[in-house]
C-alpha positions in Angstrom: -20.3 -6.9 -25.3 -16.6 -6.1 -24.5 -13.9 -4.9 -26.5 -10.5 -6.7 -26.3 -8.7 -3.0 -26.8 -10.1 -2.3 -23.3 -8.1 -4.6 -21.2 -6.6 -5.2 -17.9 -3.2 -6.2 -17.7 -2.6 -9.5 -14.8 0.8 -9.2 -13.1 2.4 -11.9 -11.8 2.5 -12.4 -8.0 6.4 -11.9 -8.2 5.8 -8.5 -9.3 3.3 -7.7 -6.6 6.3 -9.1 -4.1 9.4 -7.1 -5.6 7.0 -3.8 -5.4 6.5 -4.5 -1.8 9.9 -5.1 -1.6 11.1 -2.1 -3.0 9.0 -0.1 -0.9 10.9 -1.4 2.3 13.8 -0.5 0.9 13.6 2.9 1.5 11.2 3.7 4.8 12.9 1.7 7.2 11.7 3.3 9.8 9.2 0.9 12.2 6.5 2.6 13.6 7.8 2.4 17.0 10.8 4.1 15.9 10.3 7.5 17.2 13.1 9.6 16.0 12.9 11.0 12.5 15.5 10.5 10.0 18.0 13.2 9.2 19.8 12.0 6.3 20.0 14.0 3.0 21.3 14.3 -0.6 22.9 17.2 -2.1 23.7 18.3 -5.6 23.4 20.6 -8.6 21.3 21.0 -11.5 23.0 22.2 -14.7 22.1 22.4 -18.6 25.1 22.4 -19.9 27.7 23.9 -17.9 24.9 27.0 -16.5 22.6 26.4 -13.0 19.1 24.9 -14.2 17.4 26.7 -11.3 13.3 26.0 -10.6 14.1 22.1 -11.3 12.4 19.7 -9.2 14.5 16.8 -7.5 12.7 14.3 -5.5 14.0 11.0 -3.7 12.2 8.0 -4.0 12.0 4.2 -4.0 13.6 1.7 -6.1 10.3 1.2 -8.1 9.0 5.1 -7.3 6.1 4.0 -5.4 7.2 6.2 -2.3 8.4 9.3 -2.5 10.7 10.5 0.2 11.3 14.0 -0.5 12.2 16.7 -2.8 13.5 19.9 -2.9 13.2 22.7 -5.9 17.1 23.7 -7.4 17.8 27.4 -6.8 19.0 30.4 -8.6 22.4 28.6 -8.6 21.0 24.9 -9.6 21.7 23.6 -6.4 19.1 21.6 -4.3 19.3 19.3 -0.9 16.7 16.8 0.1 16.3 16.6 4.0 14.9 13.9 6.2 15.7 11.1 4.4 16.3 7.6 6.1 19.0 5.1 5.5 18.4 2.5 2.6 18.7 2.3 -1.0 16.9 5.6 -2.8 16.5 6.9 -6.2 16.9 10.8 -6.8 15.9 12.2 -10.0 14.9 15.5 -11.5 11.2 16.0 -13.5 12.6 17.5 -16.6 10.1 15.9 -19.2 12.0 18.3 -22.4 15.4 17.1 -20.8 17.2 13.6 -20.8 18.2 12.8 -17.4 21.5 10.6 -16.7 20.4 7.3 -15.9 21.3 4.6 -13.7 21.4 1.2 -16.1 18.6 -0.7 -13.6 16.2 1.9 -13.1 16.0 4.1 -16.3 16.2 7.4 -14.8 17.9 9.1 -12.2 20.8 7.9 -9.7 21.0 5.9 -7.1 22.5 6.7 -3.7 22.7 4.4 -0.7 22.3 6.2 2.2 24.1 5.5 5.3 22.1 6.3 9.0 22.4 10.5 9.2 24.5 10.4 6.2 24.5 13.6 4.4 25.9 12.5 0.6 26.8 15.3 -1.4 27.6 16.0 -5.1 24.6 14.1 -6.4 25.2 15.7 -9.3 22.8 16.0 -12.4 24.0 17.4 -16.1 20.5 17.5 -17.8 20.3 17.5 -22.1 18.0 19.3 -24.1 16.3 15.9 -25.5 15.1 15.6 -29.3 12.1 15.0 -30.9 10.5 12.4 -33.2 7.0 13.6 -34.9 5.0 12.9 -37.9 2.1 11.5 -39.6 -0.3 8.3 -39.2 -2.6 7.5 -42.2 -4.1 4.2 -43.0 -4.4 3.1 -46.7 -7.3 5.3 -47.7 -5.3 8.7 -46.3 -7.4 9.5 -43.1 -5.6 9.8 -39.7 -5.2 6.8 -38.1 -6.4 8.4 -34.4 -5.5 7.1 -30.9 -2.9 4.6 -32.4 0.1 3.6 -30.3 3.6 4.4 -31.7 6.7 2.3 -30.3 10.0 3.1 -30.4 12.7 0.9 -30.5 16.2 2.1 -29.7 18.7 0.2 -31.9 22.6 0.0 -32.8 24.6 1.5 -35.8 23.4 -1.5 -37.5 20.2 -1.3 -36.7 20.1 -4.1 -34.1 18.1 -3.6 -30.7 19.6 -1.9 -28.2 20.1 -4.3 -25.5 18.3 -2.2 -22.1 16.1 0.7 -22.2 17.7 3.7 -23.5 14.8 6.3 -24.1 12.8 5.5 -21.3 10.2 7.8 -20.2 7.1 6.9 -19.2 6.1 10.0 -17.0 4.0 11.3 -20.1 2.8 8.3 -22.2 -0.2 9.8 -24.0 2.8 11.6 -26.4 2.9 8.1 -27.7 -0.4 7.7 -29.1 -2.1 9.7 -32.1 -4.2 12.5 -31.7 -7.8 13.0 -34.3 -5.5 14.2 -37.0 -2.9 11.3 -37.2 -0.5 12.8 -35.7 2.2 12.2 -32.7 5.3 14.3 -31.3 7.6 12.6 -29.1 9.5 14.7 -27.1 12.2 14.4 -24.5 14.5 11.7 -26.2 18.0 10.5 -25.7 19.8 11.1 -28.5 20.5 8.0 -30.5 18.8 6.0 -33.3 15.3 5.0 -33.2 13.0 2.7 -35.4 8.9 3.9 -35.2 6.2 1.5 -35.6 2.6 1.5 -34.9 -0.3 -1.5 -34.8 -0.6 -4.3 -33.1 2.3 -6.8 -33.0 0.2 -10.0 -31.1 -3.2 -8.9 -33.6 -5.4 -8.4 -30.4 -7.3 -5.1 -31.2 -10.6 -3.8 -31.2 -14.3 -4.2 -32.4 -13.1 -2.2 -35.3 -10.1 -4.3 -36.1 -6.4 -3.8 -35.6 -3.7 -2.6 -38.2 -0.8 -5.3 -38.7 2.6 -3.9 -36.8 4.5 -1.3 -39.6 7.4 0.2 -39.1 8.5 3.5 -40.9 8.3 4.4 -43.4 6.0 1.5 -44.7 7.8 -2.2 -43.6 6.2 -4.9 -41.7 9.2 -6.3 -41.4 11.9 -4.4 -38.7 14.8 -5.7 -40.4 13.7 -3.3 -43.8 12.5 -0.6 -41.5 14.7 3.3 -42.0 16.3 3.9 -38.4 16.0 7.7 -37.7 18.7 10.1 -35.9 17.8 11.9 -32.9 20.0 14.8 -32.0 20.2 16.7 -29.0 17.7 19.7 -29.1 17.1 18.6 -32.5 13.6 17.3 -34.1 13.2 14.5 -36.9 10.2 15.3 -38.6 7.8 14.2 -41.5 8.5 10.6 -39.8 5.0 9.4 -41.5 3.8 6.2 -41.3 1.2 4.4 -43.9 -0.7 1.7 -42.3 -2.5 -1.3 -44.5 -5.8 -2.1 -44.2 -7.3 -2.9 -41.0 -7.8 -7.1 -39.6 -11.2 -7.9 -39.9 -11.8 -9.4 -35.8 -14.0 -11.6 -34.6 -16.0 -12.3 -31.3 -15.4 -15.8 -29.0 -18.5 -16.2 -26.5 -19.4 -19.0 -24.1 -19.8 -19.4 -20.8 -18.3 -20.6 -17.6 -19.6 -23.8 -15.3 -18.4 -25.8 -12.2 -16.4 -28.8 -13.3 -18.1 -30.4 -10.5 -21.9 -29.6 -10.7 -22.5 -28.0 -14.3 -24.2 -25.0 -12.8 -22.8 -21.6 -14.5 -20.6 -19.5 -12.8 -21.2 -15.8 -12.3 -18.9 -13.1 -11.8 -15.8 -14.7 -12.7 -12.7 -13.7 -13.9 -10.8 -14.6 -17.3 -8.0 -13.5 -19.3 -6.9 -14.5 -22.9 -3.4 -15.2 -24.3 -2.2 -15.7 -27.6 -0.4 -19.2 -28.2 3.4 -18.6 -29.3 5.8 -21.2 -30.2 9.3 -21.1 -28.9 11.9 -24.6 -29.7 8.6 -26.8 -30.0 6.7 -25.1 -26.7 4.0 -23.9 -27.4 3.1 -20.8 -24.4 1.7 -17.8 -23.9 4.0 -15.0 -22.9 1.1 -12.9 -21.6 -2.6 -11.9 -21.4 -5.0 -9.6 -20.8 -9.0 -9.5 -20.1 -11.6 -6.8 -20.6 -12.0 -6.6 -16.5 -15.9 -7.3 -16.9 -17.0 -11.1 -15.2 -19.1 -13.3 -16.8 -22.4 -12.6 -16.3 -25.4 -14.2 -13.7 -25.4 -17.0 -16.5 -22.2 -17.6 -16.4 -21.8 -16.2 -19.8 -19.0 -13.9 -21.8 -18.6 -12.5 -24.8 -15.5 -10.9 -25.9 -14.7 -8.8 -29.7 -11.6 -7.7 -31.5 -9.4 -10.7 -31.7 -7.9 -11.5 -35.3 -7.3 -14.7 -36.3 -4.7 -16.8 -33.9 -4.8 -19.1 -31.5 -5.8 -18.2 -28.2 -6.1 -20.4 -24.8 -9.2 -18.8 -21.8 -8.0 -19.0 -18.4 -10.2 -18.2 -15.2 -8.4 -15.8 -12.6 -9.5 -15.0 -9.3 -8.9 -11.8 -7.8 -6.1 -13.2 -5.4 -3.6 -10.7 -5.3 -5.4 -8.4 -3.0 -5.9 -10.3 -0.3 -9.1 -7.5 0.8 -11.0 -8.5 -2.3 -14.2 -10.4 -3.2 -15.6 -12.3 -5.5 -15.6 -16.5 -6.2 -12.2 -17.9 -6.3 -11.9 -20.5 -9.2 -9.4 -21.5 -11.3 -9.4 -23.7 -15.1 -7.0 -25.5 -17.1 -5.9 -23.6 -20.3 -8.3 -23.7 -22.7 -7.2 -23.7 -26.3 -9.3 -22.3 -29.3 -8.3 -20.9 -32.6 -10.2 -17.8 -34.5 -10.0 -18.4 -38.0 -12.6 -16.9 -40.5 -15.5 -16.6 -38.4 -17.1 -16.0 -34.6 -15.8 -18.7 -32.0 -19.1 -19.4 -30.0 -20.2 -21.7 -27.7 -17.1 -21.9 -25.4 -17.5 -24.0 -22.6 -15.2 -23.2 -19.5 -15.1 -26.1 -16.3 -13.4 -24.4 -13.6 -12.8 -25.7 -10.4 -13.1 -24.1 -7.0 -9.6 -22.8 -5.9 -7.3 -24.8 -3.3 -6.6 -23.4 0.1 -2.8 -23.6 2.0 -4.0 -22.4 5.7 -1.7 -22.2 8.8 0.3 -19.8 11.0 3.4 -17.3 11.3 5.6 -18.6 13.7 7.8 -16.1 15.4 11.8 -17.7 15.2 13.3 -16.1 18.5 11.4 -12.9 18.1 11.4 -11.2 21.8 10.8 -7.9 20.9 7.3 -6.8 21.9 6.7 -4.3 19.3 8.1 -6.6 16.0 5.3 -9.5 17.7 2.8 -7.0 17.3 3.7 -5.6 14.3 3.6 -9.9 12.5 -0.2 -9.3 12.2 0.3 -6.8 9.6 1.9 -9.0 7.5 0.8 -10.6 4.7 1.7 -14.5 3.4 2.3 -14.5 -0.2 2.0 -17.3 -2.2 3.6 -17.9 -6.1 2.2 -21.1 -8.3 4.3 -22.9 -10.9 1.5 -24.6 -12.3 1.5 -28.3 -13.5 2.1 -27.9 -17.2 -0.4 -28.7 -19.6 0.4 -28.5 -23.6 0.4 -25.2 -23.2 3.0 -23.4 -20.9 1.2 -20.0 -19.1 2.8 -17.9 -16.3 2.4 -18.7 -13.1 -0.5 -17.9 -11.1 -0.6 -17.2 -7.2 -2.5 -15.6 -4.0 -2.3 -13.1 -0.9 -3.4 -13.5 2.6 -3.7 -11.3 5.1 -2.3 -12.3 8.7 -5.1 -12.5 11.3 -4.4 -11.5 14.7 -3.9 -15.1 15.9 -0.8 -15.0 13.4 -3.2 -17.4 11.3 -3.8 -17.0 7.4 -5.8 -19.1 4.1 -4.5 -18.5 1.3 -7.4 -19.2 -1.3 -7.8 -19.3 -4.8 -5.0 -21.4 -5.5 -4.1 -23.9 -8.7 -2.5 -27.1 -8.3 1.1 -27.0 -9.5 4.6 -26.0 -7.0 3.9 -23.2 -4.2 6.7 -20.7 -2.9 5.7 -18.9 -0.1 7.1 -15.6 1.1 6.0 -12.9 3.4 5.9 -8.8 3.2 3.7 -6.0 3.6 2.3 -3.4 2.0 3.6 -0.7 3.5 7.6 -0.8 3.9 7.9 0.4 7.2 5.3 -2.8 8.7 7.5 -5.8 6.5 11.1 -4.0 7.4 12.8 -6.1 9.2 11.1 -9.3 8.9 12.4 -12.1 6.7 11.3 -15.9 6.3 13.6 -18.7 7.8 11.8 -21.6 7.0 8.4 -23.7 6.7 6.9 -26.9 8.5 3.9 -28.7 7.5 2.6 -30.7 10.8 6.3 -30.2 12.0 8.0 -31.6 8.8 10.2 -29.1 7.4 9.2 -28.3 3.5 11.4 -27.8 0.7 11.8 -24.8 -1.4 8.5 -25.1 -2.9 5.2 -27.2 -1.3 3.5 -29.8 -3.7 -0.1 -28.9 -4.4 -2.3 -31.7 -6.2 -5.3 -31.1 -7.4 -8.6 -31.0 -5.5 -6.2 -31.2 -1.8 -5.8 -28.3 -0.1 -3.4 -28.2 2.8 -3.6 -27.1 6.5 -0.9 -27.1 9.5 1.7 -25.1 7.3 3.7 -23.3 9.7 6.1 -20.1 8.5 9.1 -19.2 10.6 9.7 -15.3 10.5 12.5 -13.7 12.2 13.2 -10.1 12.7 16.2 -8.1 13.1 18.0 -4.9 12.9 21.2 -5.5 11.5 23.1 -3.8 8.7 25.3 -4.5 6.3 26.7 -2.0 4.4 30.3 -1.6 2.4 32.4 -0.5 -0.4 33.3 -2.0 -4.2 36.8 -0.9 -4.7 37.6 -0.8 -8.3 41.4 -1.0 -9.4 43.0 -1.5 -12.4 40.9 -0.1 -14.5 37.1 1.7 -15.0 33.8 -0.5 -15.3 32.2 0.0 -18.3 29.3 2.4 -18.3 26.1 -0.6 -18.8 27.8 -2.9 -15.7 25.7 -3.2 -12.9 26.9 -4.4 -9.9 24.2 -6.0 -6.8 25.1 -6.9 -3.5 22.7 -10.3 -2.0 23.2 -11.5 1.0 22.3 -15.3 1.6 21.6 -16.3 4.7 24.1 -19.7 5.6 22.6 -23.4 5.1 19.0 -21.6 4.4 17.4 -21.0 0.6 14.3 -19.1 1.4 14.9 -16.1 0.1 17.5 -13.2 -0.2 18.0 -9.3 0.7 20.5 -7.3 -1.6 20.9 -3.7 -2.6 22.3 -2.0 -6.6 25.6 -0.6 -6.0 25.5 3.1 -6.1 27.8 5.7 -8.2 30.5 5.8 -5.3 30.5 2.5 -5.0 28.3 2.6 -1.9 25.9 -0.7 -0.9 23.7 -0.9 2.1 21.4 -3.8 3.3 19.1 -3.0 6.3 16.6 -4.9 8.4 18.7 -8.4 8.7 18.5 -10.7 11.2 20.6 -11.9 13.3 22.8 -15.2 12.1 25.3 -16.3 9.5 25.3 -14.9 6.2 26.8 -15.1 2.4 27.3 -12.0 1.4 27.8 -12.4 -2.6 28.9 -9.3 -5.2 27.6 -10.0 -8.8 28.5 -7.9 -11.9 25.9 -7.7 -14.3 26.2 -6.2 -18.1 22.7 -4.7 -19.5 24.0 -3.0 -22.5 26.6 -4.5 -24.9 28.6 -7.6 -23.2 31.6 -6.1 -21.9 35.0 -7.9 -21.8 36.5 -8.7 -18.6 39.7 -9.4 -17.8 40.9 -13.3 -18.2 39.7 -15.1 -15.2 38.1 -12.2 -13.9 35.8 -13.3 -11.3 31.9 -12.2 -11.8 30.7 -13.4 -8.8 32.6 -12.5 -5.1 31.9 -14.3 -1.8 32.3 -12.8 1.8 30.7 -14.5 5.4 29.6 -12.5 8.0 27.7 -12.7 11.3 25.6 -10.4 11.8 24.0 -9.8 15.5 20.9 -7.3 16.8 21.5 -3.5 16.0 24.8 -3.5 14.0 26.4 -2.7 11.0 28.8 -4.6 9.6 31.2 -3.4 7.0 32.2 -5.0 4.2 35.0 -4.4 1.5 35.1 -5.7 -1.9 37.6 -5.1 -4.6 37.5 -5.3 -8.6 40.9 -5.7 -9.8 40.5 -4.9 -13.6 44.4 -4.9 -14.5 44.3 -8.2 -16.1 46.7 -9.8 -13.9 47.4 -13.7 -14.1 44.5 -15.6 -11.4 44.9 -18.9 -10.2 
């Protein structure tokens, strides 16, 4: 018996890939590299215009999964992280009763792109004393509603949602749930204007039922819900919220069988999503599964989902390419909960294809990067073949062998992008995909999957280089608004397998390391996260530059933002 409140969240394979990603993007270093970095960042910490000494500042990547250093601000608020390498870093200060100035892509922080040995200075940091929402949670009876979720939503003057995440902090998120006496205190918040809500907005709960979504003080509808005023240092209180009654929930059981021989299927898998409907489509934006397989009968059981309707999908454990357990995979299965237990779900699943082959090294000659391709992985991303109901797409790891051959396994049928990375970034630096033959036919973008075929002979073209490129965005004319967000992708020429790019820093500063050598696009796109901002009259959004880039070089690159409005052809 297995309580739908006690899930486990499936990420898409795209995720697992830009986390790997990120990762590079900061540890460049290859482990034949035997030199240590020596760049650094230097700043001050101040609350206010007085040194915030004691304040911890650490370096990291993109997504935080590495940390590269830190350093502790002294009696003056001033602090310098040594040893850094070249790349794309995040520095931010752990202040959890501060609001830290944020970059618009990655919440919190700033983000400096570091140039080989660079030593970037004035990486300044002005924290604020943040506010405080707090308050009550009862449901209709008066008792404390206890270890209920609270969600903020940060919203306009008119109470409109805020368009990017401008409150974000999820270092301590156990300040957003209730404690036994109904009652939450979140601290740390950007000053603005808020609307609080509690229960469950997609009705999946638990055995004892979930309460309907309610917004303060007592609306289940967001438009009628009171938006409260956070103030720096200040704390809105008495923000109660009473909650209806509770959903009464229901169990779905069944069990799972080979579509080909009947027999049940242990240890498997499965996730649940809630059917939405979006222009006629009906999909499912996401789901989630109690992590516990069906049992040696094949068999499940499942509580706490409200009435809805719901599809059952089998999913292998395929993102880590070191796990066990029986690859399958199932249509969507569609089911509604109305008044009553669902039982006696049947489940065909279908062993999972297989795309086997070999890395191919594309005029690779150094000794160490040849070595280095069998700790890569083959990644593979599945746009399945849509059935009535549209899901999110599905996909598999592999781990290179040391004959440079992999399987991917597990697979659905539907359209396969492969890619390759690492999990470390310092053993996928450096390499990038050029292209992919099957039996020496080149492929297209994405490789045709039907069901019940599985393919072999698939050959993946790596190259490796060393090349950098790195540049300036002059802005004249004017000032960028504050939500723009400028990237910087390079493309490589006549090729559409993938792309390398790097967020603009805070001076402007862009740097794109591990490239191969060949033609390139190097493309500058402005973005807008927050409100849309007005650009001058045929303002360009997207710039263009070639370059060539060759083995252990940088290449610099200019690009200028002329904001004055002038007249364009």
């Amino acid at each position: 018996m297995v309580s739908i409140k006690r899930r486990l969240c499936f990420c898409s394979l795209q995720v697992f890939a830009l986390l790997i990603a990120s990762a590079s993007a900061l540890y460049a270093q290859t482990p034949d590299t035997k030199s240590k970095p020596t760049g650094s960042i230097s700043g001050r910490v101040t609350i206010g215009d007085k040194p915030a000494p004691g304040i911890i500042v650490t370096a990291s990547g993109q997504n935080f999964s590495i940390v590269g250093g830190q350093a502790t601000s002294d009696a003056e608020g001033n602090y310098r992280i040594n040893g850094l390498p070249a790349g794309q870093i995040n520095v931010s200060p752990i202040a959890p009763l501060y609001t830290v100035p944020s970059n618009s892509m990655y919440v919190q922080g700033r983000v400096v792109n570091l140039s080989t040995n660079e030593a970037a200075e004035g990486v300044d940091f002005k924290l604020t004393r943040g506010g405080v929402i707090t308050g009550r949670i009862t449901d209709a009876d008066g008792r404390p509603a206890i270890e209920e979720r609270i969600t903020l939503m940060s919203v306009d003057e008119n109470g409109a949602p805020a368009r990017g995440m401008t409150y974000g902090r999820a270092v301590n998120f156990l300040m957003y749930q209730t404690d036994d006496r109904g009652v939450y205190r979140i601290f740390g918040l950007a000053p603005g204007r808020y609307k609080v809500s509690v229960g469950d907005e997609m009705s999946r709960g638990s055995s004892r039922g979930s309460f309907p979504r309610t917004f303060y003080p007592d609306a289940t509808d967001v438009a009628r819900a009171s938006i409260v005023e956070v103030t720096s240092g200040g704390e809105a209180k008495d923000i109660d919220i009473k909650l209806g009654r509770r959903s009464q929930t229901y169990a779905v059981s069944g069990r799972v069988i080979d579509a080909d021989t009947n027999k049940p299927l242990p240890g498997i898998q499965f996730s649940f999503g809630m059917i939405q409907q979006n222009q006629g489509q009906s999909y499912v934006g996401s789901s989630s599964g109690p992590g516990t397989p069906t049992n040696s009968q094949g068999e499940f059981r499942v509580e706490g989902l409200t009435p809805g309707r719901y599809v059952f999908m089998v999913s292998s454990p395929n993102f880590n390419p070191l796990a066990s357990g029986p690859k399958f995979y199932s249509d969507p299965v569609p089911f509604e909960v109305l008044d009553s237990d669902v039982t006696n779900l049947e489940v065909k699943a279908r062993k999972g294809l297989t795309i086997s082959g070999v890395i191919v090294p594309d005029g690779i000659t150094d000794k160490n990067a040849l070595a280095r391709l069998s700790g890569l992985m083959v990644m593979a991303s599945v746009d399945p073949v849509q059935p009535a109901v549209r899901v999110y797409q599905s996909g598999s790891a592999a781990k290179v062998n040391p004959d440079r051959s992999f399987v991917l396994e597990g697979l659905s049928p539907g359209k396969v992008s492969l890619s390759v990375g690492a999990y470390s970034g310092p053993e996928s630096q450096g390499f990038s995909l050029t292209r992919i033959e099957r039996n020496g036919v080149a492929q297209a973008n994405a490789i045709d999957l039907a069901a019940g075929q599985s393919l072999s002979g698939v050959a993946v073209y790596v190259a490796y280089g060393s090349g950098v490129v790195l540049g300036q965005v002059k802005v004249e004319g004017g000032t960028l608004a504050g939500d723009a967000v400028l990237f910087v992708t390079l493309q490589r020429q006549g090729e559409n397998t993938g792309w390398m790019g790097s967020q603009v820093d805070s001076r402007g500063r862009f740097i794109v390391k591990g490239i191969a050598p060949g033609n390139y696009e190097v493309m500058l796109q402005i973005m807008t996260l927050g409100a849309q901002t007005p650009m001058p009259r045929g303002f360009p959004r997207l710039q263009k530059q070639a370059v060539t880039v060759t083995e252990n070089a940088e290449i610099e690159v200019t690009f200028t933002l002329d904001l004055s409005g002038k007249e364009r052809p």
